[in-house]
PyMOL Python script that loads the backbone (N, CA, C, O; Angstrom):
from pymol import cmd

cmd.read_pdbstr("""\
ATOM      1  N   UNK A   1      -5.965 -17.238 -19.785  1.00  0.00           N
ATOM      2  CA  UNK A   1      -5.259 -16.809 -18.583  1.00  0.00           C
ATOM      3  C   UNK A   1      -5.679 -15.406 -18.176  1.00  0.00           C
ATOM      4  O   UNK A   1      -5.182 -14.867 -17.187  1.00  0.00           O
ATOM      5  N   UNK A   2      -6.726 -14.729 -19.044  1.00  0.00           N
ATOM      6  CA  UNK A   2      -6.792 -13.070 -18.809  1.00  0.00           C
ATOM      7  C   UNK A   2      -7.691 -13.100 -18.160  1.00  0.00           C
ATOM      8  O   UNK A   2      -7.987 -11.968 -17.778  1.00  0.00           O
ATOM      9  N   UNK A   3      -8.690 -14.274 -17.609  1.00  0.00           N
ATOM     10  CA  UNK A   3      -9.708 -14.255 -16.359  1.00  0.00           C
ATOM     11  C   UNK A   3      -8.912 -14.735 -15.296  1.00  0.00           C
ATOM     12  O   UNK A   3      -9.397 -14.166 -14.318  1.00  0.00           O
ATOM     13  N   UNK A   4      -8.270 -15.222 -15.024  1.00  0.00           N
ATOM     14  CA  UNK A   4      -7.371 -15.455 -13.800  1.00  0.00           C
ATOM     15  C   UNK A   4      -7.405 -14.797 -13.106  1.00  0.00           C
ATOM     16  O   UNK A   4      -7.511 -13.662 -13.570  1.00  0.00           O
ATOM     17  N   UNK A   5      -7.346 -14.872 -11.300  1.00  0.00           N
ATOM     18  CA  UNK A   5      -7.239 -13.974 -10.086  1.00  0.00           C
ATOM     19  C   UNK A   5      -6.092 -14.043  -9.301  1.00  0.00           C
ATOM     20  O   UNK A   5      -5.600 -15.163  -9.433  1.00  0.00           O
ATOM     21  N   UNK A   6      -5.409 -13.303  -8.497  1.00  0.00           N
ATOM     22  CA  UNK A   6      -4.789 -13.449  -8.014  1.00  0.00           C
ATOM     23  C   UNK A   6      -4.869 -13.126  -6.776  1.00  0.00           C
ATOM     24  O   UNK A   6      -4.850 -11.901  -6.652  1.00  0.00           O
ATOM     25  N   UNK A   7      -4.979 -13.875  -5.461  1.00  0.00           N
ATOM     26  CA  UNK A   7      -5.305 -13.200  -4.361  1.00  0.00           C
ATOM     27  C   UNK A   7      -4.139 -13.260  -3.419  1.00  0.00           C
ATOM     28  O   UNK A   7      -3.430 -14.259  -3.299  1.00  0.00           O
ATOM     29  N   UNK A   8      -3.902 -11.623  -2.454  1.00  0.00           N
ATOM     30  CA  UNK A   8      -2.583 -11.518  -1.931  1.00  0.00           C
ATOM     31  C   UNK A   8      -3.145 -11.548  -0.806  1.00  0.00           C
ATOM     32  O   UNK A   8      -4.315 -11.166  -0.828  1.00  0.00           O
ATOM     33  N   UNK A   9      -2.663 -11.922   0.363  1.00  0.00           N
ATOM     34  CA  UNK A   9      -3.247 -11.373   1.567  1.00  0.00           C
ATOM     35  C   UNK A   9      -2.393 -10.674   2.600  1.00  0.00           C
ATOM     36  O   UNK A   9      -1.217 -11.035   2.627  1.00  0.00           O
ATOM     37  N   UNK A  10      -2.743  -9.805   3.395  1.00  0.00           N
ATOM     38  CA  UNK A  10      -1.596  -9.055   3.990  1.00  0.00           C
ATOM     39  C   UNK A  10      -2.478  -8.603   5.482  1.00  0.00           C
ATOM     40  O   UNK A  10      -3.545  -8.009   5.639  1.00  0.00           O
ATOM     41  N   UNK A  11      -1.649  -9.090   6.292  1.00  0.00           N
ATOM     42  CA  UNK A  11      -1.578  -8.193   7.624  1.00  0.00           C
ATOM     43  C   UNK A  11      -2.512  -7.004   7.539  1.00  0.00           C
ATOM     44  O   UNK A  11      -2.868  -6.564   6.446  1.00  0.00           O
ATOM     45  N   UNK A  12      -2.892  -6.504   8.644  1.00  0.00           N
ATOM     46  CA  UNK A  12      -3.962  -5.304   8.642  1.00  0.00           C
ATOM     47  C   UNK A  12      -2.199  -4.243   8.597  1.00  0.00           C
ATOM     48  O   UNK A  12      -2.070  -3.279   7.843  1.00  0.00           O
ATOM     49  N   UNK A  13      -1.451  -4.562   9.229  1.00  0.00           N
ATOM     50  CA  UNK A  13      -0.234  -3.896   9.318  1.00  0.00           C
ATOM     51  C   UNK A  13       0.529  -3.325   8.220  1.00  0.00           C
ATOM     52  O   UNK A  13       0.829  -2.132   8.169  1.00  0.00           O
ATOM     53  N   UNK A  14       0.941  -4.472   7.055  1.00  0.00           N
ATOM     54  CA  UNK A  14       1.139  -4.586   5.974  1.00  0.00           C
ATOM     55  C   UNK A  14       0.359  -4.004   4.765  1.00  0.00           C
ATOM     56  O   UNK A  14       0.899  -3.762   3.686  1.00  0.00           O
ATOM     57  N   UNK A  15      -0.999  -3.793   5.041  1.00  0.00           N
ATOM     58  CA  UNK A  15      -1.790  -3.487   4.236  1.00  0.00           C
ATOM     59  C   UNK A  15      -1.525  -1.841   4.757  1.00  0.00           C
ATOM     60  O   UNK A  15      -0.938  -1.085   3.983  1.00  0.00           O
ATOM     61  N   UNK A  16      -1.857  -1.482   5.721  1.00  0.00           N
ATOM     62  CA  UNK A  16      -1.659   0.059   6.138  1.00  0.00           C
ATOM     63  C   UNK A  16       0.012   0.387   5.655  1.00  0.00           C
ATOM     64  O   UNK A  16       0.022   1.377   4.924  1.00  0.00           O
ATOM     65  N   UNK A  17       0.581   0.153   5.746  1.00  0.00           N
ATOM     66  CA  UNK A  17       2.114   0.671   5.704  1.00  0.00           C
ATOM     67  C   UNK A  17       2.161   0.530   3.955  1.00  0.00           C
ATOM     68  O   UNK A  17       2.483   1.560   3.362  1.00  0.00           O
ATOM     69  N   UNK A  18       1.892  -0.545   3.223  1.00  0.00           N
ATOM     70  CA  UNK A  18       1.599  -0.656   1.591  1.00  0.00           C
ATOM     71  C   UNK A  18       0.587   0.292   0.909  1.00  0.00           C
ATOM     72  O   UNK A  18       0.552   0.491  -0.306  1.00  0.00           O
ATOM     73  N   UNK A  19      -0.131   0.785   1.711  1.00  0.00           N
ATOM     74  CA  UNK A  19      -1.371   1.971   1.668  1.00  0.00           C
ATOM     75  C   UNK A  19      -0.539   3.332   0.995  1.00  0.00           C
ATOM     76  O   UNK A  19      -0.606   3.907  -0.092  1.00  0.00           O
ATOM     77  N   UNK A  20       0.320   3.532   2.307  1.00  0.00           N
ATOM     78  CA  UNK A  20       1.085   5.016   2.767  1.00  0.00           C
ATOM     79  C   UNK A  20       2.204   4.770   1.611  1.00  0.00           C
ATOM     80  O   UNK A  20       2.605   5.750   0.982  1.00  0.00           O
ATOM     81  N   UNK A  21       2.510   3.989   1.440  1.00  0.00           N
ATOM     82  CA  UNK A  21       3.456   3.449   0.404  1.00  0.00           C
ATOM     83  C   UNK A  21       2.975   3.993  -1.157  1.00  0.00           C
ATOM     84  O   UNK A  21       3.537   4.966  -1.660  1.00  0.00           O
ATOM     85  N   UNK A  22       2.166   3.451  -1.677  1.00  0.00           N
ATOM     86  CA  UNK A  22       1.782   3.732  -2.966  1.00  0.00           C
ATOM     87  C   UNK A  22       0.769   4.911  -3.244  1.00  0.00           C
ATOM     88  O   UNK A  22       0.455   5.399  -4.329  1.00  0.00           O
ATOM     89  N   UNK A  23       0.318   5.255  -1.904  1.00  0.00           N
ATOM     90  CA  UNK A  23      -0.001   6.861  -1.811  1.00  0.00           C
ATOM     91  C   UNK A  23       1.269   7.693  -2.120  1.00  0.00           C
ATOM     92  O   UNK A  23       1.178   8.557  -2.992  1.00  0.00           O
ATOM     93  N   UNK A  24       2.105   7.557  -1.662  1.00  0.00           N
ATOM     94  CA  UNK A  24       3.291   8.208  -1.851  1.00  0.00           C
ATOM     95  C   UNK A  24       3.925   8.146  -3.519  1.00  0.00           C
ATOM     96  O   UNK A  24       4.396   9.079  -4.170  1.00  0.00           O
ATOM     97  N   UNK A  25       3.789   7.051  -3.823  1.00  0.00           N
ATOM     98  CA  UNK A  25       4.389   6.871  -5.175  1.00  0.00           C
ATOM     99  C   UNK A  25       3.787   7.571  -6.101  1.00  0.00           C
ATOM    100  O   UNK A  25       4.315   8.196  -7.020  1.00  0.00           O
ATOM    101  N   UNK A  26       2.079   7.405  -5.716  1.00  0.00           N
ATOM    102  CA  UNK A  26       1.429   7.607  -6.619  1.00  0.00           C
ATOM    103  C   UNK A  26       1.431   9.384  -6.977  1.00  0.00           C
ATOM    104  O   UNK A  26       0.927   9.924  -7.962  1.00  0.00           O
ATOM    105  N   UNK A  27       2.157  10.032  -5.851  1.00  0.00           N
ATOM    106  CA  UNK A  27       2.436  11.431  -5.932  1.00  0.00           C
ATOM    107  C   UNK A  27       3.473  11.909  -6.353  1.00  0.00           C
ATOM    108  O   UNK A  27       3.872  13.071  -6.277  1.00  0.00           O
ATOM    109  N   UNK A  28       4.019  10.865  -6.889  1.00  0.00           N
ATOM    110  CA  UNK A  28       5.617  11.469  -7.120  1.00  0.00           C
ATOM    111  C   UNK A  28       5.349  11.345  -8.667  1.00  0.00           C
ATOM    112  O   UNK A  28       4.336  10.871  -9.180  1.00  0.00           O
ATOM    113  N   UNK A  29       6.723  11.988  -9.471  1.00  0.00           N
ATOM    114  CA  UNK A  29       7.024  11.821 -10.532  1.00  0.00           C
ATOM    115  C   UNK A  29       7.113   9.977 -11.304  1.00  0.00           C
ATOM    116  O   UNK A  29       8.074   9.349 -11.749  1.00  0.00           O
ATOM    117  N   UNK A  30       5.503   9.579 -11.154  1.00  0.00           N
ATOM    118  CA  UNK A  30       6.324   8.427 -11.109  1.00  0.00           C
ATOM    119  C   UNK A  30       6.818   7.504 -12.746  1.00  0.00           C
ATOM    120  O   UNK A  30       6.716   6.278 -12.791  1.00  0.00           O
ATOM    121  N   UNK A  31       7.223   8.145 -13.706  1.00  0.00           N
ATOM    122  CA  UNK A  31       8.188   8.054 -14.420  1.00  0.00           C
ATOM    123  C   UNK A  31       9.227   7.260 -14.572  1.00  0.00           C
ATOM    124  O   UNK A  31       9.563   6.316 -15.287  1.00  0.00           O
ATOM    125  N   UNK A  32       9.846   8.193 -13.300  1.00  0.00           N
ATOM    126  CA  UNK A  32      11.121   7.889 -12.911  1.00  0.00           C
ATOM    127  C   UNK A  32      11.229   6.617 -12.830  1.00  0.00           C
ATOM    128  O   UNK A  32      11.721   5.909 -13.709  1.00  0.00           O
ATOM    129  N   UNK A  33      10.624   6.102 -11.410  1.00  0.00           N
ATOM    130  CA  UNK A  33       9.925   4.941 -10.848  1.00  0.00           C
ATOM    131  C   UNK A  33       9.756   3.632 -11.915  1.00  0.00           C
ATOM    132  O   UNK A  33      10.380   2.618 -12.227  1.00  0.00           O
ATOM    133  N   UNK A  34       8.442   4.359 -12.280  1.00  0.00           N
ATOM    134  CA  UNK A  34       7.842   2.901 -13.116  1.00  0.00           C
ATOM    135  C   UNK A  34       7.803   3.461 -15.090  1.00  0.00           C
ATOM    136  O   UNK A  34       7.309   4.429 -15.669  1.00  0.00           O
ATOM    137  N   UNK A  35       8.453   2.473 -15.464  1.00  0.00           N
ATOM    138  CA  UNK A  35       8.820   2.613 -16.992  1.00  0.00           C
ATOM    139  C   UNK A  35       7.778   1.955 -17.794  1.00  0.00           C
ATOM    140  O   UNK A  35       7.856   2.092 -19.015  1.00  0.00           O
ATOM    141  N   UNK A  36       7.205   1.543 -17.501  1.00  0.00           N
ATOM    142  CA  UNK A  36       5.933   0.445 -18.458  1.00  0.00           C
ATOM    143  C   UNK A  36       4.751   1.031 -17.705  1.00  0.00           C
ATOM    144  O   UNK A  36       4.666   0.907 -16.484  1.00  0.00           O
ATOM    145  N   UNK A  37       3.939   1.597 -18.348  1.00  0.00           N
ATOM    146  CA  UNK A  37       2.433   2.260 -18.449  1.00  0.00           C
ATOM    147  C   UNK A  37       1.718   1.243 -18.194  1.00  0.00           C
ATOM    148  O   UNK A  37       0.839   1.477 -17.364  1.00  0.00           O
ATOM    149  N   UNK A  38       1.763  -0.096 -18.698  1.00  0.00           N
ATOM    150  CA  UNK A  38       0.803  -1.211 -18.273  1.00  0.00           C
ATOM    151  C   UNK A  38       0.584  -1.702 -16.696  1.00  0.00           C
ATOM    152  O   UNK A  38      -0.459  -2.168 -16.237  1.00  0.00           O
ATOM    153  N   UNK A  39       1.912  -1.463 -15.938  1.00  0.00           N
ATOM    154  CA  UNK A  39       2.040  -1.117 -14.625  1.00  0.00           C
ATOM    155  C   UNK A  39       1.182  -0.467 -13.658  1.00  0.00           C
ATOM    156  O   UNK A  39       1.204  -0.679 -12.446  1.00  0.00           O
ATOM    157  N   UNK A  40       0.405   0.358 -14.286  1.00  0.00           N
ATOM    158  CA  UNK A  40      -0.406   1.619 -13.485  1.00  0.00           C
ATOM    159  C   UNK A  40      -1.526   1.197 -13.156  1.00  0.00           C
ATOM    160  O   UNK A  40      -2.217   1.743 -12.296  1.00  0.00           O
ATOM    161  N   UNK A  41      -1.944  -0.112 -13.971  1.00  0.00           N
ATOM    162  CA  UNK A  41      -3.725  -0.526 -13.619  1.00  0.00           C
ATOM    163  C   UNK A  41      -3.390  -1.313 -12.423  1.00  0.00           C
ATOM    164  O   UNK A  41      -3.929  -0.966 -11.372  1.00  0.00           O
ATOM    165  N   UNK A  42      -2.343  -2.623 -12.408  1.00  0.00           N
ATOM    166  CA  UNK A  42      -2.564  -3.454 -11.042  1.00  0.00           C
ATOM    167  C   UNK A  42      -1.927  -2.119  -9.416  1.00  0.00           C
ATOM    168  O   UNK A  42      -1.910  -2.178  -8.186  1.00  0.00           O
ATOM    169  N   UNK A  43      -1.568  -1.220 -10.373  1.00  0.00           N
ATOM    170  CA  UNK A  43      -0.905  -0.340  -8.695  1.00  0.00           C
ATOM    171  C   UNK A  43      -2.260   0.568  -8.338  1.00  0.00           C
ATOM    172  O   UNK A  43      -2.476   0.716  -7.135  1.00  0.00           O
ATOM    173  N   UNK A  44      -3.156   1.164  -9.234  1.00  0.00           N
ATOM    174  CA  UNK A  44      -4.403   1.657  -8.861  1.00  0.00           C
ATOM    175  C   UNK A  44      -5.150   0.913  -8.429  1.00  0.00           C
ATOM    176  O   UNK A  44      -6.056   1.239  -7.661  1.00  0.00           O
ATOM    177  N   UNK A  45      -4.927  -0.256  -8.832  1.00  0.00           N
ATOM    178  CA  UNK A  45      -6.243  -1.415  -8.361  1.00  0.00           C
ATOM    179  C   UNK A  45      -5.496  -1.638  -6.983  1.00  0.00           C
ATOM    180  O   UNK A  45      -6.034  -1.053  -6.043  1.00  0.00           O
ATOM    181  N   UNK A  46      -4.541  -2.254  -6.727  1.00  0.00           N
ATOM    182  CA  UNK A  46      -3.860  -2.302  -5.239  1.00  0.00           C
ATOM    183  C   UNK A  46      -4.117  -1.435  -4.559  1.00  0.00           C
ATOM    184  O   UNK A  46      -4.547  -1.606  -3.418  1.00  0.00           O
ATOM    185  N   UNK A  47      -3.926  -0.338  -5.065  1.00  0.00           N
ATOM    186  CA  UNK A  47      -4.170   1.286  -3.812  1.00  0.00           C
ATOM    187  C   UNK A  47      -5.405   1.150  -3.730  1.00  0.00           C
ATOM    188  O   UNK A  47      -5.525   0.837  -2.545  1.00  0.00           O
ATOM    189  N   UNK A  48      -6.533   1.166  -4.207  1.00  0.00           N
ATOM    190  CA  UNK A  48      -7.946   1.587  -4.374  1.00  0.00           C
ATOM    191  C   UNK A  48      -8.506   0.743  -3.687  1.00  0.00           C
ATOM    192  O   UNK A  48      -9.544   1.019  -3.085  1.00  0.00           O
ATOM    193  N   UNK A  49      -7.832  -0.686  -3.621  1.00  0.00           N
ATOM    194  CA  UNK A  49      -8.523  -2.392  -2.778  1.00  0.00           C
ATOM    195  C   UNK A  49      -8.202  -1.780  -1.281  1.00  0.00           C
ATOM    196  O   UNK A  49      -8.904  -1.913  -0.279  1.00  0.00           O
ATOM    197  N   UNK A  50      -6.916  -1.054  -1.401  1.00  0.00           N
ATOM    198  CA  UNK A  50      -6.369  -1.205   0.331  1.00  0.00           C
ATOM    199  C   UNK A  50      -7.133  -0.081   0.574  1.00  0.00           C
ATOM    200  O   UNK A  50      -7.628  -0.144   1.699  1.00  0.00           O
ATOM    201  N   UNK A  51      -7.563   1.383  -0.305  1.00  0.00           N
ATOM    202  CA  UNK A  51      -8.304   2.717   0.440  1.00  0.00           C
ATOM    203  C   UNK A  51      -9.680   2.109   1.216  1.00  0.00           C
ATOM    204  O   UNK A  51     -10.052   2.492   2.325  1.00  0.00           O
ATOM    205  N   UNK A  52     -10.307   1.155   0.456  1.00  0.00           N
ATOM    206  CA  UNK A  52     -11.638   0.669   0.801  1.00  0.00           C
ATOM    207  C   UNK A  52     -11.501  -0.339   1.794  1.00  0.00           C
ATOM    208  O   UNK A  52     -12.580  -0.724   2.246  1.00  0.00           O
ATOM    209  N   UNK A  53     -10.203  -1.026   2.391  1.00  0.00           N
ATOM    210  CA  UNK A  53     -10.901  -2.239   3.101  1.00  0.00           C
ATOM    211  C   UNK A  53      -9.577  -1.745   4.454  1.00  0.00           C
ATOM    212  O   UNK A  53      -9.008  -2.508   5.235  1.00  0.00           O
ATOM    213  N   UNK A  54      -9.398  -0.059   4.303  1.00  0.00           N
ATOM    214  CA  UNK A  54      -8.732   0.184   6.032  1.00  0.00           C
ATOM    215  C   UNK A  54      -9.068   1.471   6.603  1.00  0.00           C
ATOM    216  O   UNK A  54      -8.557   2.586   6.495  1.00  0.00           O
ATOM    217  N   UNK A  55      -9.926   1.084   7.151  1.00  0.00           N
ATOM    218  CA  UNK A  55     -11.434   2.287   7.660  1.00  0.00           C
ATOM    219  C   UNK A  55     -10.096   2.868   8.418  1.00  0.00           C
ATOM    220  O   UNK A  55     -10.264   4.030   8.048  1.00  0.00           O
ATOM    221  N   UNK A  56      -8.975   2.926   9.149  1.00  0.00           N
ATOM    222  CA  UNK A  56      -8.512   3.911   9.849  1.00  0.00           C
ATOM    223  C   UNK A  56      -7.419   4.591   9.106  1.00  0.00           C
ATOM    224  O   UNK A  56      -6.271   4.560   9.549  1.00  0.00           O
ATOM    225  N   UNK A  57      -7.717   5.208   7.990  1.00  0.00           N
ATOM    226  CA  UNK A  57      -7.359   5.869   7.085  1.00  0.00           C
ATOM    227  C   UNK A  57      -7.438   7.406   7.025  1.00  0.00           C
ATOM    228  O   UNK A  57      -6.589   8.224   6.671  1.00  0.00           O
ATOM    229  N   UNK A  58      -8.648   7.560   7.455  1.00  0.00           N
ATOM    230  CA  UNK A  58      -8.933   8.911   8.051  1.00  0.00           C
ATOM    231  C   UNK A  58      -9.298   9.084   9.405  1.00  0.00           C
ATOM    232  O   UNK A  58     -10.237   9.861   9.572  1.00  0.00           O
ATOM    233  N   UNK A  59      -8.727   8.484  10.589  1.00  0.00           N
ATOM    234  CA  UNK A  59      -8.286   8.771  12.040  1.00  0.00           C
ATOM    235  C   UNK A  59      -7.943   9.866  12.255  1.00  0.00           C
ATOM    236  O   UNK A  59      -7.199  10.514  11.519  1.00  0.00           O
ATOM    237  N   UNK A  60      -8.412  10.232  13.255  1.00  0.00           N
ATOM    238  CA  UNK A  60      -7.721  11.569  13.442  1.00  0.00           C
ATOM    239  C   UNK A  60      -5.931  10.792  14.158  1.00  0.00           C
ATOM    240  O   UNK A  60      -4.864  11.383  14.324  1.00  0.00           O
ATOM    241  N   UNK A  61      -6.144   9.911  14.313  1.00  0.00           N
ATOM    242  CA  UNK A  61      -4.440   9.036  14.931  1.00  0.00           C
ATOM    243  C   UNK A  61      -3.913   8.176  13.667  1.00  0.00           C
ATOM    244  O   UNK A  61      -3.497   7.051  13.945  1.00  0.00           O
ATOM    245  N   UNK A  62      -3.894   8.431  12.799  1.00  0.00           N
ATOM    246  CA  UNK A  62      -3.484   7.717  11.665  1.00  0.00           C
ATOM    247  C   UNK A  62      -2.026   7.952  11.608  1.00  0.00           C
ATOM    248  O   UNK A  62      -1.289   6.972  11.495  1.00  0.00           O
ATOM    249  N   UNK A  63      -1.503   9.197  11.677  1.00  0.00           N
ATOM    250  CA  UNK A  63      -0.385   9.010  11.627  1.00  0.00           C
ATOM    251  C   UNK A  63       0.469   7.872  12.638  1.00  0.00           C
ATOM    252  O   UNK A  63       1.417   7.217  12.205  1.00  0.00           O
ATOM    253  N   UNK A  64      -0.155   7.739  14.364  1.00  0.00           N
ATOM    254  CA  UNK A  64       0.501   6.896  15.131  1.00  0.00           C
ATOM    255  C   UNK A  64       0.368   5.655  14.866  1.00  0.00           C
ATOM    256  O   UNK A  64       1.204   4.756  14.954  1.00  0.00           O
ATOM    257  N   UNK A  65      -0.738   5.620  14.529  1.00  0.00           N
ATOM    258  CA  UNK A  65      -1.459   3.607  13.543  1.00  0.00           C
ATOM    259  C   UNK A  65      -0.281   3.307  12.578  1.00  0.00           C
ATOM    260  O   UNK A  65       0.278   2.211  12.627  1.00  0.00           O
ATOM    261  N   UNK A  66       0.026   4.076  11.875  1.00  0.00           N
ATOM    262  CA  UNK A  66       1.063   4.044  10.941  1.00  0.00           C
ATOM    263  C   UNK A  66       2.466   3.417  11.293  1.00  0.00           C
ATOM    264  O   UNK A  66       2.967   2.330  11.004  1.00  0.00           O
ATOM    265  N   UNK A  67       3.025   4.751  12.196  1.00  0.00           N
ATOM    266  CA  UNK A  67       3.982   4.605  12.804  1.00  0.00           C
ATOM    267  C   UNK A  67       4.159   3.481  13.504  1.00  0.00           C
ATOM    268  O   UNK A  67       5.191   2.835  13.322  1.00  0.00           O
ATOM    269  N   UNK A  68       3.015   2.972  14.589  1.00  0.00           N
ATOM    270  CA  UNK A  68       3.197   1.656  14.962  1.00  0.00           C
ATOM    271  C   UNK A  68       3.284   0.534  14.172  1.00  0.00           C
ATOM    272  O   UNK A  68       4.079  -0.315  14.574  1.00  0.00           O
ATOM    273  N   UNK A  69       2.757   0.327  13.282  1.00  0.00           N
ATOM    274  CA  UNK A  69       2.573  -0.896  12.331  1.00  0.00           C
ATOM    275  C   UNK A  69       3.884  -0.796  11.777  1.00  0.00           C
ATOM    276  O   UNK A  69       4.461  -1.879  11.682  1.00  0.00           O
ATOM    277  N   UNK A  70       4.635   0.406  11.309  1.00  0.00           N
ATOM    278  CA  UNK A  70       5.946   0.308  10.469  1.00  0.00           C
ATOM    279  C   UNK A  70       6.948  -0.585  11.802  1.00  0.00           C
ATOM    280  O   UNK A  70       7.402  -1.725  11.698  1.00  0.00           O
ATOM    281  N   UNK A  71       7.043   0.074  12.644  1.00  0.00           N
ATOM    282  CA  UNK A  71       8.143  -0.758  14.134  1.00  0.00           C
ATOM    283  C   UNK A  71       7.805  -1.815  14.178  1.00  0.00           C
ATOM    284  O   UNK A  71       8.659  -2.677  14.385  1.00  0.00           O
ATOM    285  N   UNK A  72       6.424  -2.190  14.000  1.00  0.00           N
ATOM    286  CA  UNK A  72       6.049  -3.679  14.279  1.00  0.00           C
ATOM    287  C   UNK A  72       6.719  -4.394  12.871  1.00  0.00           C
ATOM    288  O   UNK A  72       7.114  -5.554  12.991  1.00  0.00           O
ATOM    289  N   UNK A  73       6.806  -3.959  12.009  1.00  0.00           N
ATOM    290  CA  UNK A  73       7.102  -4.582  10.982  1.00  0.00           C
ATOM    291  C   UNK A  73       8.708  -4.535  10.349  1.00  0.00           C
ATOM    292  O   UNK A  73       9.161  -4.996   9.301  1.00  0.00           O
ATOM    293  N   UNK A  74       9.271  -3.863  11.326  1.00  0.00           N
ATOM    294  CA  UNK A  74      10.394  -4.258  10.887  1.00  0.00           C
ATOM    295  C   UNK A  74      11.481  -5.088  11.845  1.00  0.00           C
ATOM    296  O   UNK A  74      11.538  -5.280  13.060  1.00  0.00           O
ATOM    297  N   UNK A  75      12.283  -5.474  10.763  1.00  0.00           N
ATOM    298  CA  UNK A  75      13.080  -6.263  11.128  1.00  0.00           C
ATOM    299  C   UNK A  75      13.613  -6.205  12.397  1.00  0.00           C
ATOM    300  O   UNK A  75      13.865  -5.007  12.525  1.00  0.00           O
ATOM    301  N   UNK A  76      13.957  -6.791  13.469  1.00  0.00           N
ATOM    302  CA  UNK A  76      14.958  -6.455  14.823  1.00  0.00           C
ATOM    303  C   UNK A  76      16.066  -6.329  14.641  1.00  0.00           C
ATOM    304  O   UNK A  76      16.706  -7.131  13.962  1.00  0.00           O
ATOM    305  N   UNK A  77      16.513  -5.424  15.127  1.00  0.00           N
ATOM    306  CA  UNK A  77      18.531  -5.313  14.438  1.00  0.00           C
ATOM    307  C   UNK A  77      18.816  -5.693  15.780  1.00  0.00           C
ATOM    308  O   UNK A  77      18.223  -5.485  16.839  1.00  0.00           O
ATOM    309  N   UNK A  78      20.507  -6.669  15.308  1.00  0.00           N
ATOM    310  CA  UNK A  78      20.875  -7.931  15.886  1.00  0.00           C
ATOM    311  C   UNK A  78      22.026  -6.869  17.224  1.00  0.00           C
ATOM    312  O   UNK A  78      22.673  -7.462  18.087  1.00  0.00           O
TER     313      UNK A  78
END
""", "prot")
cmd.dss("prot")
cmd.show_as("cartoon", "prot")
cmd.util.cbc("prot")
cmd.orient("prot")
């Protein structure tokens, strides 16, 4: 089972907003956060898959790419 793959697929949206996401984590104390050390390889490998496959990462409009994709992605309140 230790060759096994797992493939996720996500929105260009989803993938940017999960980007900004575990950039963030990955700056924090994350301790707190995450308690099992074995944890840290699939969240580097996740961050590192999404740095390489979302060229508007370093936009000079990244922050608004962002911002839009988060509104698009959330829920509509009723």
């Amino acid at each position: 089972m230790g060759d096994s793959q797992v493939t996720i697929k996500l929105t260009s949206d989803e993938a940017l907003v999960l980007s900004d996401w575990l950039e963030k984590l990955q700056m924090t104390d994350l301790s707190r956060v995450v308690d099992d050390p074995a944890v840290w390889a699939p969240i580097h490998r996740i961050a590192g898959t999404l740095d390489k496959s979302l060229a508007g990462l370093f936009a000079p409009d990244y922050d608004q790419r962002l911002e839009a994709a988060r509104r698009r992605l959330r829920p509509e309140e009723d």
